[in-house]
Structure formats: structure tokens, C-alpha cells
C-alpha positions in Angstrom: 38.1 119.1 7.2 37.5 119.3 3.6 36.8 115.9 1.4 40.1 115.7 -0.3 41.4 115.5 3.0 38.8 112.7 4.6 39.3 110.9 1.2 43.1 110.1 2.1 42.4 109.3 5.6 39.8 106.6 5.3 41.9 105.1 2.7 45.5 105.8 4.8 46.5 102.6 5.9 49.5 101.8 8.4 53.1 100.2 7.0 56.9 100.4 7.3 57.5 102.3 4.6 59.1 105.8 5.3 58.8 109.0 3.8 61.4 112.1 3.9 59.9 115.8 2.5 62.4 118.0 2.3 61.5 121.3 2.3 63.7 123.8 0.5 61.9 127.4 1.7 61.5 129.9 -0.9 63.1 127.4 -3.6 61.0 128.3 -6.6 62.3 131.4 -9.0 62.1 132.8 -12.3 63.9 133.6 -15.3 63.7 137.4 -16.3 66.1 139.5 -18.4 68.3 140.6 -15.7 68.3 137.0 -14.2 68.6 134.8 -16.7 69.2 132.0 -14.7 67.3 130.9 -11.4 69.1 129.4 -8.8 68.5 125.7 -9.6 69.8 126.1 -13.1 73.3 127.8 -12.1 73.8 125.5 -9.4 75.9 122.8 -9.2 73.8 120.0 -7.6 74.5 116.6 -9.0 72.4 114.7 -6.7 69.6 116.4 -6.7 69.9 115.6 -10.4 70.2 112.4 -10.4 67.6 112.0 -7.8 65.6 113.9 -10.5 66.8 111.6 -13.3 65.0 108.4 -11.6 61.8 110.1 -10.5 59.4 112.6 -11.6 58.9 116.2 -11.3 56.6 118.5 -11.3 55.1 121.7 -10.0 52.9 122.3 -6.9 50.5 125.8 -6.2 50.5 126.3 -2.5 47.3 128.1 -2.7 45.9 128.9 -6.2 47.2 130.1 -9.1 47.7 134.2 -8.7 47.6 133.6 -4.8 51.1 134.4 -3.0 51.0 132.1 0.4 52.8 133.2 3.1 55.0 130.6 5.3 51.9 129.4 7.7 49.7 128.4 4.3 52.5 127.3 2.4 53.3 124.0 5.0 50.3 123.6 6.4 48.8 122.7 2.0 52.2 120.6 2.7 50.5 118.1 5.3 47.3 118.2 3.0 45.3 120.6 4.3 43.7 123.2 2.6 45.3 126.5 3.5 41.9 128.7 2.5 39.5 126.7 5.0 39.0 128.4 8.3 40.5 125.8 10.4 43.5 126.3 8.6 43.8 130.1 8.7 46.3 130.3 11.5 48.0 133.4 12.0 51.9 133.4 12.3 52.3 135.0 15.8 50.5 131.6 17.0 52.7 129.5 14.8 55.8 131.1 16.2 54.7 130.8 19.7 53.7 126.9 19.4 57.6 126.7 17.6 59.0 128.2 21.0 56.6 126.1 23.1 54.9 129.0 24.8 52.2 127.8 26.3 49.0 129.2 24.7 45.7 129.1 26.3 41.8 129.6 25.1 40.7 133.3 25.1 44.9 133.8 24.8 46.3 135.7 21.6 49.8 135.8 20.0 51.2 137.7 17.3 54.8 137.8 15.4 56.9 140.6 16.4 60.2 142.0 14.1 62.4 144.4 15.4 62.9 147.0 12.6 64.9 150.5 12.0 63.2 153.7 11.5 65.1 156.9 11.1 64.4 160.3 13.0 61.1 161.3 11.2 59.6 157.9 12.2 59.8 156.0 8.9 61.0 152.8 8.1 64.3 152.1 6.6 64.4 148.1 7.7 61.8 145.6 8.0 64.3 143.1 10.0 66.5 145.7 11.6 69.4 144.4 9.8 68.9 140.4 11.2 70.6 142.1 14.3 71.7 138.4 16.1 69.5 136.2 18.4 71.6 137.7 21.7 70.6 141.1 21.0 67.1 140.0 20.7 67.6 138.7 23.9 68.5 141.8 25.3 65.9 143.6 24.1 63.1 141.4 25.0 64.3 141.6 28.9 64.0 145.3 28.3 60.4 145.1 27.1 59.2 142.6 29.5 60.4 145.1 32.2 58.3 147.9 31.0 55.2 145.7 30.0 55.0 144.9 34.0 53.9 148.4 34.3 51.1 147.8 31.5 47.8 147.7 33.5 45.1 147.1 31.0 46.4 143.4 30.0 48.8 140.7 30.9 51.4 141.2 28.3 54.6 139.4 27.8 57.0 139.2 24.5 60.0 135.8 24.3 62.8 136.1 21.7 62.8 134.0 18.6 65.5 133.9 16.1 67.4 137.3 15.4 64.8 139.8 14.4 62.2 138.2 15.3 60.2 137.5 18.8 56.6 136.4 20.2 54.2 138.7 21.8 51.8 136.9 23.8 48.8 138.7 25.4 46.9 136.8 27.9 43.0 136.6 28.5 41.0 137.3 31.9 37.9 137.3 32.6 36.9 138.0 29.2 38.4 135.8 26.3 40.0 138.5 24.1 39.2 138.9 20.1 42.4 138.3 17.8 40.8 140.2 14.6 43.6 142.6 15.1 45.1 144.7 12.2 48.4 144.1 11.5 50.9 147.2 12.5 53.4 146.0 9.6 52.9 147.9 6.8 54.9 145.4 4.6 57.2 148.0 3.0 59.9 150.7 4.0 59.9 154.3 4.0 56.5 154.9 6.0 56.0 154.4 9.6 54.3 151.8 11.3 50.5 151.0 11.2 48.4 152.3 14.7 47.0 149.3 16.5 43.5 149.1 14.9 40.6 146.7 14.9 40.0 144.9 11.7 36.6 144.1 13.1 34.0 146.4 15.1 33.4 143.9 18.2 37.7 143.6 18.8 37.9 146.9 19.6 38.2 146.8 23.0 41.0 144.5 22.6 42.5 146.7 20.4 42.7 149.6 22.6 44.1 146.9 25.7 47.0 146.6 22.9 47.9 150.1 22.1 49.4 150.5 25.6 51.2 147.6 25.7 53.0 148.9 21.8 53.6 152.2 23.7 55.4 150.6 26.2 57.2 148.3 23.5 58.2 151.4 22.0 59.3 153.1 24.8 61.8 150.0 26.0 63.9 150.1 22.4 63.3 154.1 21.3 67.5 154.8 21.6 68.1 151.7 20.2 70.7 152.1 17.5 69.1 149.3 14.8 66.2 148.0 16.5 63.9 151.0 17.7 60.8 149.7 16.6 58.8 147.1 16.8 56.3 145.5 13.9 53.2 143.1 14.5 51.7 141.0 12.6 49.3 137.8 12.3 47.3 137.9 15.7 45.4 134.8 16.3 44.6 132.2 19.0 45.1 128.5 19.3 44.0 126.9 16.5 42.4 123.4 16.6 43.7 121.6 13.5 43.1 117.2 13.0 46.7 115.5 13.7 48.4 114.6 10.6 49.7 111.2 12.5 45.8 110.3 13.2 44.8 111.6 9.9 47.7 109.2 7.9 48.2 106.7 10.5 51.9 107.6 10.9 54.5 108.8 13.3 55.6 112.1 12.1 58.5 113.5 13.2 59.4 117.5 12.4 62.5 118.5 11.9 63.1 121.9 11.9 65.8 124.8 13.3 63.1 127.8 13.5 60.2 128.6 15.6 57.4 129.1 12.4 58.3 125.8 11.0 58.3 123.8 14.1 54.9 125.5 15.0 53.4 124.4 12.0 54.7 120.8 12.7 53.2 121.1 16.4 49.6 122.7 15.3 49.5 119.4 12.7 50.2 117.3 15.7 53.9 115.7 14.7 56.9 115.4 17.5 59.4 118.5 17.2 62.9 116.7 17.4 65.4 119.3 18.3 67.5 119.4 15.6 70.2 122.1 14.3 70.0 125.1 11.5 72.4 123.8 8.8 71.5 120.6 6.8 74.0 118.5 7.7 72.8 119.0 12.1 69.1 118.0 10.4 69.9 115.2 9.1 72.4 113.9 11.8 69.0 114.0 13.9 67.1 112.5 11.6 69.4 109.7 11.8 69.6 109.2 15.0 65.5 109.0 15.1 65.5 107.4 12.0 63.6 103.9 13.7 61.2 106.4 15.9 59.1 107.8 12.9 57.5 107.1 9.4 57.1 110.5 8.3 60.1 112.9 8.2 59.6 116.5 7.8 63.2 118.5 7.4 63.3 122.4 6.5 65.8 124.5 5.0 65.5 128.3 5.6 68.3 129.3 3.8 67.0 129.7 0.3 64.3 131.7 1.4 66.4 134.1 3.5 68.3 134.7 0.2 65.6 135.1 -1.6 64.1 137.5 0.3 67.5 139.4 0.4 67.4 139.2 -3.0 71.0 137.3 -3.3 70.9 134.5 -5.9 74.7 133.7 -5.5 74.0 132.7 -1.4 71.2 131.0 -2.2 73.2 128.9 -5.2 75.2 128.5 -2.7 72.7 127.1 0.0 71.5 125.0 -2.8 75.1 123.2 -3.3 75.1 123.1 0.3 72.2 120.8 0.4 73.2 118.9 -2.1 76.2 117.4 -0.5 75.0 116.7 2.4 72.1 114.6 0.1 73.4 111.3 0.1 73.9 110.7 3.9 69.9 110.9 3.8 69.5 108.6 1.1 71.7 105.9 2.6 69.2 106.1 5.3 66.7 104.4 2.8 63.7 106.0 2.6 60.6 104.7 0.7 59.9 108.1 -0.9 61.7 111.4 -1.5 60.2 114.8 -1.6 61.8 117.5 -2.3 60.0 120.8 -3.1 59.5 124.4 -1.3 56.5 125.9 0.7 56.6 128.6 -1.8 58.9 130.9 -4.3 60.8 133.5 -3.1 62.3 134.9 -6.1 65.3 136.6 -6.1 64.3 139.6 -8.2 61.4 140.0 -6.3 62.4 140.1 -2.7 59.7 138.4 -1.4 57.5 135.3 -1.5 55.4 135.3 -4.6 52.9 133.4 -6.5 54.7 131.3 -9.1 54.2 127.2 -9.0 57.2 125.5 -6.6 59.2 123.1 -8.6 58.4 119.4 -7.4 60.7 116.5 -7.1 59.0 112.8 -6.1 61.1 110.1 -5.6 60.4 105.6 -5.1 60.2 103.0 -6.5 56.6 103.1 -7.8 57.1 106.4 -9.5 56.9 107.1 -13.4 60.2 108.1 -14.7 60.1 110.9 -16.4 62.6 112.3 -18.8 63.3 114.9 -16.9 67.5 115.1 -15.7 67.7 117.5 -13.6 65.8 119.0 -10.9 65.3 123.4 -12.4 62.1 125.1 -12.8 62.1 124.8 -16.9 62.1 120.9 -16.5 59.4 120.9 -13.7 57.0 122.3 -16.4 57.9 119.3 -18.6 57.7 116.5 -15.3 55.3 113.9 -15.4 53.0 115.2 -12.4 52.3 118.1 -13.9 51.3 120.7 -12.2 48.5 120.1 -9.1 47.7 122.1 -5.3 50.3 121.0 -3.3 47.9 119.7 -0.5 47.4 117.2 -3.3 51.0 116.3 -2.3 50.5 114.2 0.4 48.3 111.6 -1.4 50.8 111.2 -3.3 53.7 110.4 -0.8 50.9 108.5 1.0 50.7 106.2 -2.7 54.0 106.0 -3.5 54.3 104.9 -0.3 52.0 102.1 -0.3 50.1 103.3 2.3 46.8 104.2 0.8 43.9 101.0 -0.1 42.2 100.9 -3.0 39.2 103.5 -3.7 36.0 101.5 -3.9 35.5 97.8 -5.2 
């Protein structure tokens, strides 16, 4: 635990207040000659405005400048960690598992599975084999599961996550197995996938346990008309993170609609409340639990799917979405409002990338600004500036009243 981190929690003190961050995935965008406008300046999003108007912005770094964070990183600087030390360097498959509640134990490793498309010579064409829906990846995960029962060199078993997406879970004997596991996703289309391969000379008898257990993977979905191949990708093992409701002396509840994000939540120690995948089903939970917890952690995943798909009108649109729903979570009355992204995902780019995550902080201690609405350009101008964004939850924890005084 580094000392930014102890720092807060000796001074975190307990209280009434409450605190909502709402994280908008992928939010952050840019401006470039073909785009002209991200998709905070064309939409229409009053409220968020006017929530901007009487607070501060600002811009947040999930990692460090140059650096682009993947999802894991991106919350867990969020709840004040710091994504580079090693207790914090948890790989996705374990994320995703903890989000389904798989049980996960020492010596156990999991890695993130996609289901992708190759054509007939083998190479990629689709990362995500189309988003095919979470039923067929249902299907397919029965198939697997009754072809890895034939798979005699490991204990092997793969559960279905949202769409494209699914858990592969390998389970230790004997001998606790080593998760320093190359991934098999090679991040881009038109080349096959990656051999299984060690990424470190003593997990090499690990990986060759795993290279049966992809052949039989493979051999379960090869006539499949989308999904005929399967992609792995952030092998790790349980990781042993401080609780964020120990650390801040608050009951955090996580509300989230996908496995990653509610992994996250669980690995930091918060209560997963089931909860929906559009806004409006979020914060109907968050109502309803609205006396349970001091802490409220709500994700949107729909401006980072559109980012990544590279369609700024859907997510304009998800944007406006949000926005309406706003003021039926301010008429809760929370203490502080915060209302940033885990990362960018820019439009133009495809993908997540390393540009600062424009900031809105909301209460009644905060300095006004004159910023008047809540874009990218006008984060550059806010009055936080622009800090790591594990630097974020001191200042919730402040504008919270719920952090003493620092020495006499």
C-alpha cells in the first residue's frame, strides 16, 4: 500500500455524508480534423451542465501521462490505489471471474476469454465476433465445457459472461500453477491468434497444461459461423487488495451491470448490488439501497462500447441518455457528485487511449469554477486541474467531510 494511500486512511474519518461516482467508461475524446467535435461538446446534456456550472472540473490521468490503462487499472486508480504497484496489477480474467462470482482459489488461475471470427486461412477478421448475444455464448460455453471433460492434464472449466465474452478458469492440484501466461490475443485483426506461450521460464509447465485445454476450446466452436475462435488474455490469480470500506471507513456499495466492473468493486472489498445495464435500472437500485451505503459506485458501459466501435453519434446518444435520467439521482441528495470515466476511448481511435478523462466534482464545499458545461476543452480550464486520478478519492473523501485535519 503505497503512502498516498495510508495518508487518506489514517486521516478517513466516519460520517453521514454520501458520495455517488459515476463512472461514464470510455468518456474522454478528442478533437481532430475529421471529428471536430467530441461527444460531450455535440451533446445535448443540460444537467450535466448545470451540475458543471456549480462545481469544478478538471482532468484526471488514470496512470501517467503517455500510459493507456486498460479497464482493471483505470477503476482500481478510481478507489485510490495505485494501478502500477504490484498488489494492484490484477489481470482481467480474475476481475471478470470475481464479477460472475466464480469461486477462485489459491494456486487457481483465470483468464478473459472473447469469442472472435477468423476466416478460412486462420486469420482474424473480429476481435468480438460481432457482440454475437449473451444466449449464444451460452451455447457455446456448454459446448466447450463438454469437450474440456476430456482434457487430462488440468481441471479446466470456462462460464459465459456478457455476449462475446466468457471466463476460463483453470484449477490447481497438487502444485499451485504459475499465471505468467502470454496472452493469445494479438490485439488486432488480420493475423491469427497468439500460441499459448510462457512469458516467464519457470510457467512453462503451466503453459504446456494450457495448450490442450485451447485445442479442445478450438475444437468445440471450429464450424461455428461467427464465433470459431477463442482469444485469451490477462491470466492471473486472486489478488489480495486492502478493502476500500476498511481503508475509508465507509459502506461501499457497487453498482454495476458487467462482470469486469463488479470484479473490480468485489477485489476492493465493496457489496455488489444487482442492479440492471441501462442507467435508469442503476439508479432505481441505488435508490432502493440508498440508506444501506455511504459510497456509491454506478458504471455506464455504453460510451465505451461506442467508442471502441468507433460510433460518436451512439455514444452522443448514450451521453443524452444519462443525462436524463440525472436528476432522479440528485433528488436522492448526495453530499458529493463525481462524474468522470476510467479512461478515454476515443472515437477516432477505436480503442482506449492515453488522453487525461475529463473530471466533474460536485458539493457544497467545492470551488466554483467558471466552467459551464461539462466537455473536454473546459476541463482543461476547471479549477482541479489536472492530477492522477487515484488522487480522486481524497478528494471525494474532503468534500465529503470525512477526512481530519493533517498534523497540528
Amino acid at each position: 500500500m503505497n503512502h498516498h494511500v495510508q495518508l487518506i486512511s489514517r486521516l478517513a474519518r466516519p460520517g453521514e455524508s454520501k458520495i455517488v461516482l459515476l463512472v461514464l467508461d470510455g468518456v474522454g475524446d478528442i478533437r481532430t480534423a475529421e471529428q471536430p467535435q467530441t461527444a460531450l461538446d455535440a451533446a445535448r446534456i443540460p444537467n450535466l451542465d448545470a451540475l458543471a456550472a456549480g462545481g469544478a472540473l478538471g482532468r484526471i490521468v488514470p496512470v501517467a501521462q503517455g500510459i493507456t490503462p486498460g479497464s482493471g487499472p483505470g477503476h482500481l486508480a478510481l478507489f485510490g490505489f495505485d494501478p502500477t504497484e504490484p498488489t494492484a496489477d490484477i489481470g482481467r480474467g480474475v476481475l471478470e471471474a470475481l464479477g460472475e462470482g466464480i469461486q477462485i482459489r489459491p494456486g487457481d488461475i483465470a483468464a478473459r476469454g472473447n469469442f472472435a471470427t477468423a476466416d478460412a486461412a486462420g486469420n482474424l477478421t473480429d476481435r468480438r465476433a460481432g457482440r454475437i448475444p449473451t444466449e449464444e455464448c451460452v451455447r457455446l460455453v456448454a459446448a466447450i465445457n463438454a469437450k474440456l471433460k476430456d482434457v487430462r492434464e488440468i481441471d479446466a472449466s470456462v462460464y459465459a459472461g456478457e455476449g462475446h465474452r466468457f471466463v476460463l478458469l483453470l484449477k490447481a492440484g497438487a502444485t499451485p500453477l504459475d499465471p505468467n501466461l502470454a496472452d493469445t490475443d494479438p490485439q488486432q485483426i488480420g493475423v491469427p491468434p497468439l500460441p499459448v506461450a510462457e512469458s516467464a521460464p519457470f510457467a512453462a509447465s503451466t503453459a504446456a497444461k494450457l495448450r490442450p485445454v485451447v485445442e479442445a476450446i478450438q475444437r468445440a466452436i471450429a464450424n461455428e459461423p461467427r464465433a470459431n475462435r477463442a482469444l485469451l488474455r490477462g491470466f492471473a490469480t486472486v489478488p489480495h487488495l486492502p478493502s476500500v470500506p476498511d481503508l475509508y471507513h465507509m459502506r461501499c456499495g457497487a453498482f454495476a451491470g458487467y462482470p469486469l466492473y463488479r470484479g473490480v468493486a468485489a477485489a476492493c472489498g465493496m457489496d455488489l448490488v444487482p442492479c440492471g445495464k441501462s442507467f435508469a435500472e442503476t439508479v432505481a437500485a441505488v435508490r432502493e439501497h440508498w440508506s444501506k451505503y455511504d459510497f456509491f459506485f454506478l458504471h455506464v458501459k455504453k460510451t465505451d462500447m461506442a467508442g471502441e466501435d468507433g460510433d460518436l453519434a451512439t455514444k452522443i446518444h448514450a451521453l443524452e441518455d444519462v443525462d436524463a435520467i440525472l436528476p432522479e439521482l440528485l433528488a436522492l441528495g448526495p453530499d458529493v457528485v463525481a462524474i468522470t470515466g476510467d479512461h478515454s476511448t476515443p472515437a477516432p481511435m477505436k480503442g482506449h487511449s492515453w488522453h487525461p478523462v475529463p473530471l466533474l466534482l460536485w458539493s457544497k464545499q467545492c470551488y466554483v469554477d467558471d466552467c459551464k458545461a461539462f466537455t473536454e476543452s473546459a476541463a482543461i480550464h476547471g479549477a482541479i486541474g489536472t492530477v492522477r486520478s487515484s488522487e480522486l478519492m481524497g478528494l471525494m473523501l474532503a468534500n465529503a467531510g470525512r477526512l481530519a485535519k493533517y498534523g497540528a
